[in-house]
C-alpha positions as MATLAB code, in Angstrom:
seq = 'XXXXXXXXXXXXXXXXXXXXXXXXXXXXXXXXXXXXXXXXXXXXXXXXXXXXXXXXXXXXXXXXXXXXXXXXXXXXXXXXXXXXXXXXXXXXXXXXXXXXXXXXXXXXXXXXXXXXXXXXXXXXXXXXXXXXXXXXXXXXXXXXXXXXXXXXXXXXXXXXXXXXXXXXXXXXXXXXXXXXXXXXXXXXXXXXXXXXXXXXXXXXXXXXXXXXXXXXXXXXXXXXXXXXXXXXXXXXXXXXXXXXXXXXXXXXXXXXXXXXXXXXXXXXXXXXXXXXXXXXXXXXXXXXXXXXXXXXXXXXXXXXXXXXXXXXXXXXXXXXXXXXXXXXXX';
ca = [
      65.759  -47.309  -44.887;
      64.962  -44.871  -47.881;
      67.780  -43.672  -49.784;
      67.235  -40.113  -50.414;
      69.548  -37.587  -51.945;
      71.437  -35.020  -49.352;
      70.888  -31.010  -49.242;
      70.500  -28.642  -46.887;
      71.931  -26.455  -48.769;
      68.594  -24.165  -48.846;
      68.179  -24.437  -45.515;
      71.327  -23.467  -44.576;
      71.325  -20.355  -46.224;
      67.946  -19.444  -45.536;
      68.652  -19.851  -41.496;
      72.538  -18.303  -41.298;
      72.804  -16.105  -44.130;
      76.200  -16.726  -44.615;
      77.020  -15.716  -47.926;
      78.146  -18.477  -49.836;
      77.312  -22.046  -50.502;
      77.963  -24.826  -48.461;
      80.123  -27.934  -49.675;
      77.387  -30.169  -49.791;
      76.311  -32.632  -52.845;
      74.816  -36.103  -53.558;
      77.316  -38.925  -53.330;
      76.476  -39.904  -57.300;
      78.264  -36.171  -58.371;
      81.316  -35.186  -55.458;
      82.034  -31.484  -55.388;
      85.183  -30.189  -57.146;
      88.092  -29.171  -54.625;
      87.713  -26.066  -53.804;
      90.296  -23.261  -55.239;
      93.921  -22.721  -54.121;
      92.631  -19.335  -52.685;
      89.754  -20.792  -51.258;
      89.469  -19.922  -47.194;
      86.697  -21.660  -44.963;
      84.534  -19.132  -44.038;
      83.631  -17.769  -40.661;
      81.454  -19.925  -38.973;
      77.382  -18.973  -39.402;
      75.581  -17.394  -36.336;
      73.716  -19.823  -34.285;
      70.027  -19.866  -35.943;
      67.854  -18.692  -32.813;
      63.955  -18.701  -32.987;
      63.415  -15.914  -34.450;
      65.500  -16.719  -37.566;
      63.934  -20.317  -38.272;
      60.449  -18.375  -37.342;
      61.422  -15.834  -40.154;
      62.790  -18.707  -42.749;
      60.195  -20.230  -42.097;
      56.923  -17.903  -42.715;
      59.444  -16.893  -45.808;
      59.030  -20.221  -47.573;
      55.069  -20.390  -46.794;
      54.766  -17.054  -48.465;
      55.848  -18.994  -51.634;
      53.094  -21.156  -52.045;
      49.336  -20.137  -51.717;
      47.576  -21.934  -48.808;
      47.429  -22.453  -45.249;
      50.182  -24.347  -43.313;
      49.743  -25.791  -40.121;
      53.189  -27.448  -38.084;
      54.680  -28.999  -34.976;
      58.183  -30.385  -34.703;
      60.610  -31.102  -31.881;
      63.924  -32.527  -31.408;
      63.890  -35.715  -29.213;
      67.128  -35.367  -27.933;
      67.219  -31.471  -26.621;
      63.661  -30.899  -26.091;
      63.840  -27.879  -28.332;
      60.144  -27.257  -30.686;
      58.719  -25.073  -33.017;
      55.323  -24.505  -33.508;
      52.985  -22.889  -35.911;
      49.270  -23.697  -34.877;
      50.352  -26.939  -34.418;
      47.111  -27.250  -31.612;
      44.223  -26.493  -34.454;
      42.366  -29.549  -36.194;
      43.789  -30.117  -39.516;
      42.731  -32.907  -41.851;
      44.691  -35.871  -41.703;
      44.541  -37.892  -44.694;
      46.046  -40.920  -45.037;
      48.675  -39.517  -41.970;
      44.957  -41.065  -39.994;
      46.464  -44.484  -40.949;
      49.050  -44.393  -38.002;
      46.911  -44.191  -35.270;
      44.780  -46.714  -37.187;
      48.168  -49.033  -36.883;
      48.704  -47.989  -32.858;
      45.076  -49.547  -32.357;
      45.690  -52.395  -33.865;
      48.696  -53.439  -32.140;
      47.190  -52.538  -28.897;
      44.312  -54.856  -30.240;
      46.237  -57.730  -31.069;
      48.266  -57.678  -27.665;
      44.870  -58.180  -25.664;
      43.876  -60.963  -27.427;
      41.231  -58.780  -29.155;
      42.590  -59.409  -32.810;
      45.258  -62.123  -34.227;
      47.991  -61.354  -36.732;
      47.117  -64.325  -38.789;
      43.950  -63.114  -38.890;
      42.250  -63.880  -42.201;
      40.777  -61.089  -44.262;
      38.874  -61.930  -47.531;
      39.188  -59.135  -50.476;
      35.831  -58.555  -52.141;
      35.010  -56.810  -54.737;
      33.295  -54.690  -53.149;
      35.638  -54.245  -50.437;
      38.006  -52.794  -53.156;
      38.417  -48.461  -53.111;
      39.934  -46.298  -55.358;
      43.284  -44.149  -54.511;
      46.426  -44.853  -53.426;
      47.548  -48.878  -52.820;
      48.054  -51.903  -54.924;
      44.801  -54.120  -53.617;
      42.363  -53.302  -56.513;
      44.717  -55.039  -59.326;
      44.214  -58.327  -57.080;
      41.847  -60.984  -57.475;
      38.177  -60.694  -55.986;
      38.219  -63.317  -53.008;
      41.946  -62.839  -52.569;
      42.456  -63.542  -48.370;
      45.263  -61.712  -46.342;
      46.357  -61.841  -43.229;
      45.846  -59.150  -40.493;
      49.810  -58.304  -40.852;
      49.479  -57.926  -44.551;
      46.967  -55.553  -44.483;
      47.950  -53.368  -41.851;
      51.506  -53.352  -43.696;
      50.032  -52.575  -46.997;
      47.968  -49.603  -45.294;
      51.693  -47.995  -44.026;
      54.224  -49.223  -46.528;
      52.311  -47.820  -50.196;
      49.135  -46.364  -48.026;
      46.533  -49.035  -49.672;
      42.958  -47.194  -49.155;
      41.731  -51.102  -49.637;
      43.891  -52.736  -47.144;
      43.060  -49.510  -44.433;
      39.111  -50.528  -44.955;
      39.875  -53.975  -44.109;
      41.248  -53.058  -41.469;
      38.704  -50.651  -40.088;
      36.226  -54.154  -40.123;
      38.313  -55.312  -37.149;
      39.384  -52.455  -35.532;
      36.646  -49.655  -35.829;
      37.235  -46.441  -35.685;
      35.302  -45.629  -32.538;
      38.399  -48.464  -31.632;
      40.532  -46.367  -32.191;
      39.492  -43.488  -30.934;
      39.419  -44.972  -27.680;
      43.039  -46.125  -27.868;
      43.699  -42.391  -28.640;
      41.910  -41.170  -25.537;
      43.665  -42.944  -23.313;
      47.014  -42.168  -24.431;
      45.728  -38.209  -23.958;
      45.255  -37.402  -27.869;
      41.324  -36.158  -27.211;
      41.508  -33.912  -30.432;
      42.918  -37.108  -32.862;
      39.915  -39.621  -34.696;
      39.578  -41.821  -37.151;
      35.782  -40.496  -38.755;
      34.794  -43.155  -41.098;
      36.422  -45.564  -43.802;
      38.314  -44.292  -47.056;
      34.877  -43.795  -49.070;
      32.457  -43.593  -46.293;
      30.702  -46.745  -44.238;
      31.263  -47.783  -40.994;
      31.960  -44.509  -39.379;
      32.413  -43.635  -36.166;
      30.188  -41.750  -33.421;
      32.476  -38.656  -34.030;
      30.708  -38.987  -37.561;
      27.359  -38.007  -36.168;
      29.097  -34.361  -35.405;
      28.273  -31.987  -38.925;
      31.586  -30.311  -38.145;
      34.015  -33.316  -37.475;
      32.358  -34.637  -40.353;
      33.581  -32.601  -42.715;
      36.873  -33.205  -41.851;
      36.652  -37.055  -43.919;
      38.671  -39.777  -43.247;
      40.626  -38.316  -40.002;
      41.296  -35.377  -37.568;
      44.358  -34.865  -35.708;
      46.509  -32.106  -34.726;
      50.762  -31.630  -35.382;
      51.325  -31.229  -31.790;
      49.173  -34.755  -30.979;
      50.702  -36.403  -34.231;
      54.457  -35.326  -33.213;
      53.460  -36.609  -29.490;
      52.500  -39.911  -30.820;
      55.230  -40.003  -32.748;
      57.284  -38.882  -29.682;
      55.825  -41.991  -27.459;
      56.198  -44.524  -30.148;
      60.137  -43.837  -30.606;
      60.466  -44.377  -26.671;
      59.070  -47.488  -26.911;
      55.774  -46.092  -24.572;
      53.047  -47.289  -26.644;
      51.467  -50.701  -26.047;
      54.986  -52.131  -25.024;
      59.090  -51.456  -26.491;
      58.832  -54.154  -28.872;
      55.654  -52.885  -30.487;
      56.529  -49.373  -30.682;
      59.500  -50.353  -32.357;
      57.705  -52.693  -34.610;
      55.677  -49.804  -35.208;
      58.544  -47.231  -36.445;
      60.087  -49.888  -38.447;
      57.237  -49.790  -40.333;
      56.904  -46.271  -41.001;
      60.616  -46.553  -42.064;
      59.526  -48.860  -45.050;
      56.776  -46.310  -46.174;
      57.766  -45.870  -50.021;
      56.571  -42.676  -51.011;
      59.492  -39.611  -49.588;
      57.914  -37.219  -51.786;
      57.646  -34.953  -48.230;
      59.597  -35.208  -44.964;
      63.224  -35.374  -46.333;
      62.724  -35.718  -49.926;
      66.315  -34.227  -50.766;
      67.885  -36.878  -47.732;
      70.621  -39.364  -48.812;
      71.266  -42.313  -46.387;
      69.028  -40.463  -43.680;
      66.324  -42.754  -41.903;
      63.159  -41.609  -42.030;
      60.210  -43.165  -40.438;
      57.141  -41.206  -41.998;
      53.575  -41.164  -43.145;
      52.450  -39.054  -46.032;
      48.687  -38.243  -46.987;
      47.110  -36.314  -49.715;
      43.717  -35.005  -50.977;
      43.180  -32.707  -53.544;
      43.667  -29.602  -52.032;
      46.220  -30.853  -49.367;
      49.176  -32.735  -48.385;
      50.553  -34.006  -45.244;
      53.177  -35.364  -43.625;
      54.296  -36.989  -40.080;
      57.612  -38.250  -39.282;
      60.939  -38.834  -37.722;
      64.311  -37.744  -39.134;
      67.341  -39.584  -37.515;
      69.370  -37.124  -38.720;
      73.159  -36.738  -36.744;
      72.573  -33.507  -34.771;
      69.184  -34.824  -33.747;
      66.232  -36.623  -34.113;
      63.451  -33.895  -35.271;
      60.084  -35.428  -35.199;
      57.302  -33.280  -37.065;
      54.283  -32.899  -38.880;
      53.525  -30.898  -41.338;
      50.076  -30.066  -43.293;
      49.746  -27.852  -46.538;
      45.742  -27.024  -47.145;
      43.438  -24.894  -48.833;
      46.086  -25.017  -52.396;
      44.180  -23.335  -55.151;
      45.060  -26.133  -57.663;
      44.843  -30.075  -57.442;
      48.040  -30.980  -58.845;
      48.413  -34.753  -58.164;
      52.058  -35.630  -59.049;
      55.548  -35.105  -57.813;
      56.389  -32.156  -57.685;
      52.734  -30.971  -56.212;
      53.519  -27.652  -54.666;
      53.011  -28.655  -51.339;
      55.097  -31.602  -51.311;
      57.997  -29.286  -51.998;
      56.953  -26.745  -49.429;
      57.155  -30.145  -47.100;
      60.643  -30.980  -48.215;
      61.674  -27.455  -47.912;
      60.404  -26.960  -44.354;
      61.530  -30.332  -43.180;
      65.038  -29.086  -44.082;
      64.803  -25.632  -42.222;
      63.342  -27.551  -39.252;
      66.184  -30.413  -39.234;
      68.863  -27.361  -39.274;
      66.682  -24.762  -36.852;
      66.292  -27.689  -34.101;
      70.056  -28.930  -34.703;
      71.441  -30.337  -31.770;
      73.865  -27.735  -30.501;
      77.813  -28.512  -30.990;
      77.380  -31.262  -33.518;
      79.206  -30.319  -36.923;
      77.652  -28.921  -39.736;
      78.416  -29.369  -43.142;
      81.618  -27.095  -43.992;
      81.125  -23.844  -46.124;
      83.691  -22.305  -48.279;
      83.936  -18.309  -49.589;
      86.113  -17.748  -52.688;
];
């Protein structure tokens, strides 16, 4: 689990206007009790649709680009959705179904786990990942590499991986679980793509296409244990729960799960995941494109619109009747 630091204190006020700040702080720096004539405060109006629809298109306006999302709470059914059906690019979120395929590979007797993978020099590419300060000839294991392509998103370990499980592979697994507009193109760098390659238009999309709504009903499927069997799907989550960058999807959690998958070109950031948090679990996915500036680092503008809109999602889809955090008016 990633330990992330706990706010929704934007969100809070952004969705019930209530006037004054809610007790909330991370664990390292506990709030001061509140003042002898300190009341609680009346209890916020519910947030409806059209109030996380406002908060919502109020944050985008902050940052200059186009944002594309899809997120729904597992438990009550409840979604919102901003052209979460168009074709966005995936970026390394691409790596996911890449995983899916692989599993479903290795339980038809198609692939093995301890399958050995050689790391060439050549096979090395440049981006995210650890592989290209190893040894030339260094071998792995199927499992390595597909964990390395989650965990810290190596470009290397997602090409090896590609060599046994193609991406036309793959984007056969994804037609049969009903995700027609999600495909793997080609590997990080280009070789080996796939037929959707041949298509100028798909083409430009690079590594991956995929919508929100498809990448939130994948994640969806996985966390009810309906793709390639229980164990696997939850093989498959647990995974995504050990990814190590949380720059997106609840960036400002503390001692919140998240199972997630982040991916980033220059222009763009993305983001799929799960957030266990108490009055729900809010699966979504999130994609910030077209940013006038490449900023790679941090505290890249899009990353915090992620955060940001994670937070108004978590609190807009709350499970109903769970307790919120307690507010208090001087």
């Amino acid at each position: 689990m990633r330990v992330r630091i706990f706010r929704l204190v934007s969100a809070a006020a952004l969705l019930a206007s209530a006037g004054c700040a809610l007790a909330v702080s991370p664990a390292s720096n506990p709030p001061a009790s509140p003042p002898v004539a300190a009341r609680p405060a009346a209890r916020p109006a519910p947030v409806t649709a059209a109030t996380l629809d406002a908060a919502i298109k109020a944050e985008i306006a902050s940052v200059p680009g186009n944002v594309w999302i899809y997120a729904k709470n597992l438990d009550t059914g409840a979604t919102y959705d901003l052209r979460g059906d168009e074709r966005v690019r995936t970026a390394s979120t691409i790596k996911l179904p890449i995983l899916v395929a692989v599993y479903a590979e290795v339980a038809e007797g198609k692939a093995r786990w301890d399958q050995e993978l050689i790391l060439t020099k050549e096979k090395k590419v440049s981006g995210s990942g650890v592989l290209t300060e190893f040894a030339d000839n260094t071998k792995l294991t199927l499992r390595d590499a597909t964990n390395l392509m989650i965990v810290v998103s190596d470009n290397s370990a997602t090409n090896l991986v590609l060599d046994v499980v193609s991406s036309d592979t793959v984007n056969a697994r994804m037609d049969a679980l009903g995700l027609t507009k999600t495909r793997s193109v080609r590997k990080i760098g280009g070789g080996n793509p796939g037929k959707v390659n041949d298509d100028p238009v798909w083409r430009l999309y690079g590594l991956g296409i995929s919508t929100p709504h498809e990448m939130v009903t994948l994640l969806e499927r996985l966390e009810r244990g309906e793709i390639v069997s229980p164990a696997a799907s939850k093989e498959i989550v647990e995974t995504l729960k050990r990814e190590q960058f949380g720059e997106g999807i609840g960036r400002t959690l503390y001692d919140v799960p998240v199972a997630s998958k982040l991916g980033a070109l220059d222009r763009l950031r993305s983001d799929i995941g799960i957030v266990y948090g108490r009055r729900g679990r809010i699966a979504m996915a999130i994609t910030v494109d077209d940013m006038p500036e490449v900023h790679y680092a941090p505290d890249n503008p899009g990353l915090l619109l992620i955060s940001r809109l994670s937070l108004l999602l978590m609190e807009g889809l709350a499970m109903p009747g769970r307790p919120a955090p307690t507010a208090f008016c001087p």
